[in-house]
C-alpha positions in Angstrom: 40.3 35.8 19.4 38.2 38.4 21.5 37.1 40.1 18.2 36.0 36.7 17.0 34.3 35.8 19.8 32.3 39.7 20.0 31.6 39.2 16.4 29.8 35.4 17.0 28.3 37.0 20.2 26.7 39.8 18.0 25.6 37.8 15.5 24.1 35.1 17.4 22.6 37.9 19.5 21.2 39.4 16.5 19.4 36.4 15.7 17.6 36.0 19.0 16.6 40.0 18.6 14.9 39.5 15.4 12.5 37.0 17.3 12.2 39.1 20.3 11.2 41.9 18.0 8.9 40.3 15.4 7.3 38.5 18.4 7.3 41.6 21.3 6.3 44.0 19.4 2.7 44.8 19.1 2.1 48.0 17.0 4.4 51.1 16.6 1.0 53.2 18.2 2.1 51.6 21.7 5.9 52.9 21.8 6.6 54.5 25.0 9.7 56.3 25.9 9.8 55.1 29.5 10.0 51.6 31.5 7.7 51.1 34.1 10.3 49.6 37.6 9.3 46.2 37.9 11.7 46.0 41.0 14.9 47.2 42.7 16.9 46.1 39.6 15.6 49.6 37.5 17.1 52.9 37.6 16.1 55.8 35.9 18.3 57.1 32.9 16.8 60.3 31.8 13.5 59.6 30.3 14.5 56.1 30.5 14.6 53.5 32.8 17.2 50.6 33.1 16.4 47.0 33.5 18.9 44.7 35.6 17.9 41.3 34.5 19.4 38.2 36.3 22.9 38.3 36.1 23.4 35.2 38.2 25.1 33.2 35.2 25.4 29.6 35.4 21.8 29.4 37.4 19.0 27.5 37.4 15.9 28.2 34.7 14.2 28.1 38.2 15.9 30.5 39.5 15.5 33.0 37.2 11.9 32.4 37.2 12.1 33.1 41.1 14.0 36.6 40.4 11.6 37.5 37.5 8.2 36.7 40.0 6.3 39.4 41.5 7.6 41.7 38.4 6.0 43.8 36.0 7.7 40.7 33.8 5.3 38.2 32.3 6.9 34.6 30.9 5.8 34.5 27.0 4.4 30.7 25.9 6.9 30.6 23.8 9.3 29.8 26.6 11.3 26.2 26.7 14.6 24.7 28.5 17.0 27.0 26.1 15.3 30.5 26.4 12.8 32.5 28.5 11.3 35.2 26.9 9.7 37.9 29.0 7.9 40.9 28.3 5.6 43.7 29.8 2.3 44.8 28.2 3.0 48.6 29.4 6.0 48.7 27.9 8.2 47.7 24.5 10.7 45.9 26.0 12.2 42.3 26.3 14.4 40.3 28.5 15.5 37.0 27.1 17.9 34.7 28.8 19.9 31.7 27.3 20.2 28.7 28.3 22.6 25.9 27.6 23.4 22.4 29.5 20.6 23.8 31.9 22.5 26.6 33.1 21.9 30.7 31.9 24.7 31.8 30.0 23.8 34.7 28.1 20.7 36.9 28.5 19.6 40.4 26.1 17.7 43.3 27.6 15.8 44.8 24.5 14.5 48.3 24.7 12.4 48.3 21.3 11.2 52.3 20.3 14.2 53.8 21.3 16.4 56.1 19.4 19.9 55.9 19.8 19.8 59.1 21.6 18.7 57.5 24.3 21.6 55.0 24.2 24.2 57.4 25.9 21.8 56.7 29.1 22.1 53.2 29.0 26.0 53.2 28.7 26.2 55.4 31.8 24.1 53.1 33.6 25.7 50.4 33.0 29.3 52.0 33.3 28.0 53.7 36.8 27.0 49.7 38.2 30.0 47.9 36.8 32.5 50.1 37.0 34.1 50.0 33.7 33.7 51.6 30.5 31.9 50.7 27.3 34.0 51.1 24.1 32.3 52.1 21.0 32.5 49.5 18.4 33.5 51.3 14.9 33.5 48.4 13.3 29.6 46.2 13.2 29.2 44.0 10.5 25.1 43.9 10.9 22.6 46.6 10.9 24.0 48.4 14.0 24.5 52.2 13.5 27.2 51.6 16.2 27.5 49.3 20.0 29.2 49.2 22.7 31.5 47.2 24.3 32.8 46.1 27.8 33.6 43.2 30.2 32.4 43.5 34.1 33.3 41.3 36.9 29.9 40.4 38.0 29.1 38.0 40.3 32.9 37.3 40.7 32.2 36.0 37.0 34.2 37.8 33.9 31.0 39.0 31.7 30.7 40.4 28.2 28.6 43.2 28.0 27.4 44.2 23.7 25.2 47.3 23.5 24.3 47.5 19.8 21.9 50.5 19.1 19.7 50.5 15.9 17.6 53.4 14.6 14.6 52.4 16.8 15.6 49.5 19.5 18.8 49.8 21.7 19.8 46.0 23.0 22.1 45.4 26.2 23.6 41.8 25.9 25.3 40.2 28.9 27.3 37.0 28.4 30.4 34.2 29.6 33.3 34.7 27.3 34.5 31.7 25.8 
């Protein structure tokens, strides 16, 4: 059942990423290799920096507008009651949370311009703040070269974390298991 479940995650994830993408990115002239902190939630990770996005799962779209405010983190039109997309004009990155019945359930930290070298970063991050360690996935059936997996107890919540890592975008998905 859990492969089952990371499988739909992933591919439901991978459709959200394509939008995020074709709609993030600008040109490839603007790739940077560093995120700018937009608050206490970013850490550095070698040339990198770490985004923490709202983890508080089962919140408000309010209040995820209220931990995103004051950022470097601007709210894209395209924006309704299922998804907020955010981005940042200095950077090539995305944060995208999901929405369903009005509450966030699932929400994707895309680092666009990134080669999967910098993924090992990312995994020790996220290892270091949760605690736990990220299994690599052998077996993606999309256009991964390889992700990640792990579950967290965040927010005294059991979470999904997915870290698929593509030639030239690394994406950190956070989400309630089924």
């Amino acid at each position: 059942m859990k492969k089952y479940y990371l499988s739909s995650f992933l591919m439901a994830m991978m459709a959200m990423m394509c939008v995020t993408v074709f709609t993030a990115c600008g040109g490839d002239d603007d790739l940077q290799n560093s995120i700018p902190s937009g608050d206490g939630g970013s850490s550095a990770t070698g040339s990198t920096e770490y985004f923490e996005p709202c983890l508080d799962f089962g919140s408000s779209i309010d209040h995820v507008k209220q931990y995103m405010s004051g950022s470097v983190w601007q709210l894209a039109e395209e924006s309704n009651e299922y998804a907020l997309l955010y981005y940042n004009d200095k950077t090539t990155a995305t944060v995208n949370y999901m929405f369903f019945s009005n509450k966030m359930h699932m929400v994707s930290v895309t680092y666009i311009g990134y080669s999967v070298s910098k993924a090992d970063g990312f995994k020790a991050e996220i290892e270091k703040r949760y605690g736990i360690t990220m299994k690599k996935q052998t077996d993606t059936s999309d256009t991964s070269l390889y992700a990640y997996s792990g579950e967290a107890t965040i927010n005294g919540l059991t979470v999904a974390i997915l870290m698929p890592c593509y030639e030239q975008a690394i994406n950190i998905i956070y989400g309630l298991p089924d």
